[in-house]
N, C-alpha and C positions, 0 to 999 in steps of 0.2 A: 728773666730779670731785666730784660733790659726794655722792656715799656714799662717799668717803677719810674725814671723818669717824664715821665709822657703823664705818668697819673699821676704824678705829683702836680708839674704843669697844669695841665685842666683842671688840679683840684684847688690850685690856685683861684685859676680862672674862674669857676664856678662858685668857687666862696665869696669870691669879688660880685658875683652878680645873686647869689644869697643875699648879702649886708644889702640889696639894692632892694630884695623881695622884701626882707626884715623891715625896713624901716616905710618900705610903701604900700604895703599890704592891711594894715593898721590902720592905714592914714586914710581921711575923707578929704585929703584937696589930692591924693596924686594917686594913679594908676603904676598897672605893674609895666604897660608902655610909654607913660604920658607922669613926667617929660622923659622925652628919648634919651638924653644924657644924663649922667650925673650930675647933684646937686650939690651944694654945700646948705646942710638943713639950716643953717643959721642963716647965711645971708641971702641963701638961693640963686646966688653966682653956679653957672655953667661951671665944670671940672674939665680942665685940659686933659686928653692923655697921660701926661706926665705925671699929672695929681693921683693917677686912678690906677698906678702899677700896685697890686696884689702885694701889702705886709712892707715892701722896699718905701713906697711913698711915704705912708706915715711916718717912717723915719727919719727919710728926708726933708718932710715938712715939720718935723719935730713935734710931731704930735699936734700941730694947728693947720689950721686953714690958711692957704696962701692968699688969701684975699681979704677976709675980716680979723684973719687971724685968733678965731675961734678953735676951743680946744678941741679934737677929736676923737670920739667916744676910742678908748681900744679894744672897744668890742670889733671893731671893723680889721686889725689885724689879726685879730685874735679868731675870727671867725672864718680868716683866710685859712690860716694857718691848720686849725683843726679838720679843716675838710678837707686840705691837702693832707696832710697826715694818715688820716682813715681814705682814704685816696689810694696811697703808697701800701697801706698795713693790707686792705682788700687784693691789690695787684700782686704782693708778695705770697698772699694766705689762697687765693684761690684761681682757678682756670679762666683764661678771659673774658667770656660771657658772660660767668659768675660775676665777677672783678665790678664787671661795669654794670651790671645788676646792682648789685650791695653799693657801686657808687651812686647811683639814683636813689636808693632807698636814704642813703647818709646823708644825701643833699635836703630831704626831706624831712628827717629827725632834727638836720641842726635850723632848718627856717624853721621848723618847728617850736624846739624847744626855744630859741631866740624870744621868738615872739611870745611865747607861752611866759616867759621870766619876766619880760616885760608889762604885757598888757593881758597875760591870766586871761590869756584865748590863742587856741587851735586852729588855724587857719584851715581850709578844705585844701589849699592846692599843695598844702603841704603833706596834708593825710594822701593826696590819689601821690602824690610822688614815690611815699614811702609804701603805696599799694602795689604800685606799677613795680617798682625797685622788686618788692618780695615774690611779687607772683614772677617775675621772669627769674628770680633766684631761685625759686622750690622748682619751675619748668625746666633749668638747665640743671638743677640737681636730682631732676627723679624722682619729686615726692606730692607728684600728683597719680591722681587724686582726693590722694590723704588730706593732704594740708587742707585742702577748700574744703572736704565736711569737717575738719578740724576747728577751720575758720568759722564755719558756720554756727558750729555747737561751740566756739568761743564769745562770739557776739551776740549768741542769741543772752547764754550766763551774762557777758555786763552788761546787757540792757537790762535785764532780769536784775541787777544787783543796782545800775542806777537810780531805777525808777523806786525800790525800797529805800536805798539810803536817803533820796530826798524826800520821800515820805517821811523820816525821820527830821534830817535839820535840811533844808532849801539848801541849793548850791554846794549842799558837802561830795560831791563830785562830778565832776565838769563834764559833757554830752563826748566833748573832744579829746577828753580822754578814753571814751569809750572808743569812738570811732581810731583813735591811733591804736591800742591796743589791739582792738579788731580786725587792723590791715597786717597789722606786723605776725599775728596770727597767721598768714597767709605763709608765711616763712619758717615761723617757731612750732605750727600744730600747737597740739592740746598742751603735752607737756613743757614745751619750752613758753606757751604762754603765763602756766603758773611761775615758771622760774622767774620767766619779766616781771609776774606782779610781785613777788617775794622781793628780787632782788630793787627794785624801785623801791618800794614801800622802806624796806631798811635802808635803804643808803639815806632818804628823805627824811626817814627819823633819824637818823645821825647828825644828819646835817643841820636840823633844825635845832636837835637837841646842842650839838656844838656852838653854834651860834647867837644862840638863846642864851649858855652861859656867858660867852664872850660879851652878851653885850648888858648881863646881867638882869636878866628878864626871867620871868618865872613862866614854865611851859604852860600853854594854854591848851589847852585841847579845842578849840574852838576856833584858833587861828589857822588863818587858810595858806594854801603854801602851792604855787603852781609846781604839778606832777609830771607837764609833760617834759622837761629838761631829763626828770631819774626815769621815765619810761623810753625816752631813748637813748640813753644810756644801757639803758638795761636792755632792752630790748637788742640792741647792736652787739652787745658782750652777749647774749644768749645766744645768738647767732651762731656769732663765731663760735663757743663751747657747746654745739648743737650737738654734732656728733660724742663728744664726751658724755652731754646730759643725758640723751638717749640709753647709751652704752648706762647705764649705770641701771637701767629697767629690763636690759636684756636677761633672763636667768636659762 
């Protein structure tokens, strides 16, 4: 217990420099090194130290920019926050190897899903993060060789089921959700793959259905809805319930 603080810490830190892949990854005027420091997207004034402390700053800057006094997204706290969190919940749930395995892989789910909410695209550096994250997880957990023909005979099924559903309608499911799927496989095997796509797919339909009433809209089935935010979600909760889900196939 007592590097939970330590991973909370770094998971600060790391969320802090997430919000910096999120928003420059997308982008065609900035790189993931260029410019070296932080920005303020509005005025493109340099960020002091002071500006860029992890969840504490926004507050203090009250939610604006100390220099145009532009409001700032709280997606940038908020993204601190949940990577420290899953940060802390990994250091607490598993042995340290593990820990910082499954921390790699989180840092990868939330650039991910970020950017996926946003601009309904999958980044790659965020799929090898969350590949690199699962394969050193299943190698400190013992579940190689399995997992990799697991992984294998799981991606070979969603290339197999992308290339028919856009047979059907174009763009009814994104290349990057394949490839996320496919890596997290590397960690879930066969069956915790299908629990990611079960449990994705419903929570999505929830969501959208809840929403859709809120905002008094009539469900569309034709309306598109980025997936990779509820696959790693799902994907992360499969994990952790890995050994549970398994145990339920044992007889």
């Amino acid at each position: 217990m007592l590097i939970v603080p330590f991973f909370f810490v770094f998971g600060l830190v790391f969320g802090s420099f997430s919000n910096a892949l999120i928003y420059r990854i997308p982008s065609k005027e900035y790189t993931i090194f260029k410019p070296r420091r932080s920005i303020c997207p509005i005025c493109k004034h340099e960020l002091a130290w002071k500006d860029n402390i992890p969840i504490l700053s926004y507050f203090i800057l009250k939610g604006r920019c100390r220099y145009c006094g532009s409001k700032i997204s709280p997606r940038y706290p908020l993204v601190e926050l949940i990577t420290a969190s899953l940060y802390v919940l990994n250091a607490v749930l598993f042995p340290l190897s593990e820990a910082i395995s499954l921390s790699l892989m989180v840092t990868g789910l939330v650039i991910s899903a970020f950017i996926d909410l946003e601009h309904y695209m999958i980044p790659d550096s965020g799929v090898i993060l969350v590949g690199l994250g699962c394969f050193f997880w299943a190698f400190f957990r013992g579940r190689f060789p399995e997992n990799l023909i697991g992984a294998l005979i799981v991606t070979g099924a969603m290339v197999a089921f992308f290339l028919i559903a856009n047979q059907f309608r174009k763009d009814s499911f994104g290349f990057g959700d394949v490839e996320l799927l496919a890596v997290l496989s590397l960690a879930t095997g066969i069956i915790g793959s299908l629990y990611t796509i079960m449990i994705a797919s419903l929570v999505a339909l929830a969501v959208y259905a809840i929403t859709s009433a809120f905002k008094r809209r009539k469900l569309d089935r034709l309306a598109q809805l980025p997936f990779g935010p509820f696959i790693a979600m799902a994907g992360y909760l499969t994990v952790l319930l890995l050994d549970i889900i398994e145990g339920l196939y044992v007889f």
